[in-house]
C-alpha positions in Angstrom: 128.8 104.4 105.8 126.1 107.3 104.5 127.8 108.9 101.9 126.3 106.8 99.2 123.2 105.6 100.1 123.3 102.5 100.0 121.8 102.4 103.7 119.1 104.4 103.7 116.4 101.7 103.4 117.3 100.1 106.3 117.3 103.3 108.1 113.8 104.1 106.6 112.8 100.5 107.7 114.4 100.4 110.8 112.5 103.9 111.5 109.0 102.3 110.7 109.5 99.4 112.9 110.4 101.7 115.6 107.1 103.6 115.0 105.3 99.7 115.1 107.3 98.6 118.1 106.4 102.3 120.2 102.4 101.8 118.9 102.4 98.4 120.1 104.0 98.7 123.5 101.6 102.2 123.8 98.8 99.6 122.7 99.9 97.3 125.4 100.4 99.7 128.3 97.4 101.2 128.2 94.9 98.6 127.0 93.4 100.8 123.8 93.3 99.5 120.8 93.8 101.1 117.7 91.2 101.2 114.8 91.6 102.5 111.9 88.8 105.3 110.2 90.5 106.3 107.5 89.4 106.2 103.9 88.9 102.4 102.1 91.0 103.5 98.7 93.8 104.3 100.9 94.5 101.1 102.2 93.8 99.5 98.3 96.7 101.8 97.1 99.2 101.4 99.8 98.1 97.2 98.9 98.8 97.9 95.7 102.1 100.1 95.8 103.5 97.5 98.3 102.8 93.8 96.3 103.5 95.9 93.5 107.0 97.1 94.5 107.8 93.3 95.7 106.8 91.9 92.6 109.2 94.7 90.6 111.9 93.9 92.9 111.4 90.3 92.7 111.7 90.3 88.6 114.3 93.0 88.7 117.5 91.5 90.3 116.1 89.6 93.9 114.5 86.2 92.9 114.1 85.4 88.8 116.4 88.0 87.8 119.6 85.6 88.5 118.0 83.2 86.5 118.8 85.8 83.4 122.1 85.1 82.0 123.8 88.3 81.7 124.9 91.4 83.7 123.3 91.5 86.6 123.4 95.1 88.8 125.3 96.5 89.9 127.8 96.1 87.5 130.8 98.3 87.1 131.0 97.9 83.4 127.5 99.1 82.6 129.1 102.9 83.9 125.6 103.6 85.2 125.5 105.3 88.2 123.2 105.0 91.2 119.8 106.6 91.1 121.1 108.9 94.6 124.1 110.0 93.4 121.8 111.0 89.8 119.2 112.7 91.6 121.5 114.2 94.8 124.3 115.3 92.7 127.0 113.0 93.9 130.3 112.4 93.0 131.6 109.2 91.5 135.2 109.6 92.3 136.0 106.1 93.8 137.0 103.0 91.7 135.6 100.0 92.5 
């Protein structure tokens, strides 16, 4: 189930919305609320970073992307290999 990666997003996501769900009900309990004093540019780059990464993933293979004719990823013929077994070392020993 873990020993390629390919569920580590939804962990990482699932792990945020646990944070969310535990501030809210926290939020809710006591009757606080939350404001945040941090700096202005950080909530600009986290704006940016986020649309940014949508629109990349939109254009790369989730919306317009099947409208490409072509290969589409993954694709076993291409012979590249994921970006965590790359950068983690992994084998590629299974045959799809």
């Amino acid at each position: 189930m873990f020993d390629d990666g390919e569920n580590v997003i939804g962990l990482l996501l699932l792990g945020v919305c646990a944070v969310v769900g535990g501030v809210l009900i926290w939020q809710i309990v006591t009757g606080e609320r939350l404001r945040y004093t941090g700096p202005d540019w950080l909530v600009w780059i986290l704006l940016i970073v986020f649309v940014g990464g949508s629109l990349y993933g939109l254009v790369r293979g989730g919306g317009f992307g099947r409208l490409r004719r072509g290969r589409q990823w993954p694709d076993p013929q291409t012979g590249h290999r994921p970006w965590w077994r790359r950068l983690f070392g992994g084998r590629d020993d299974r045959k799809s």
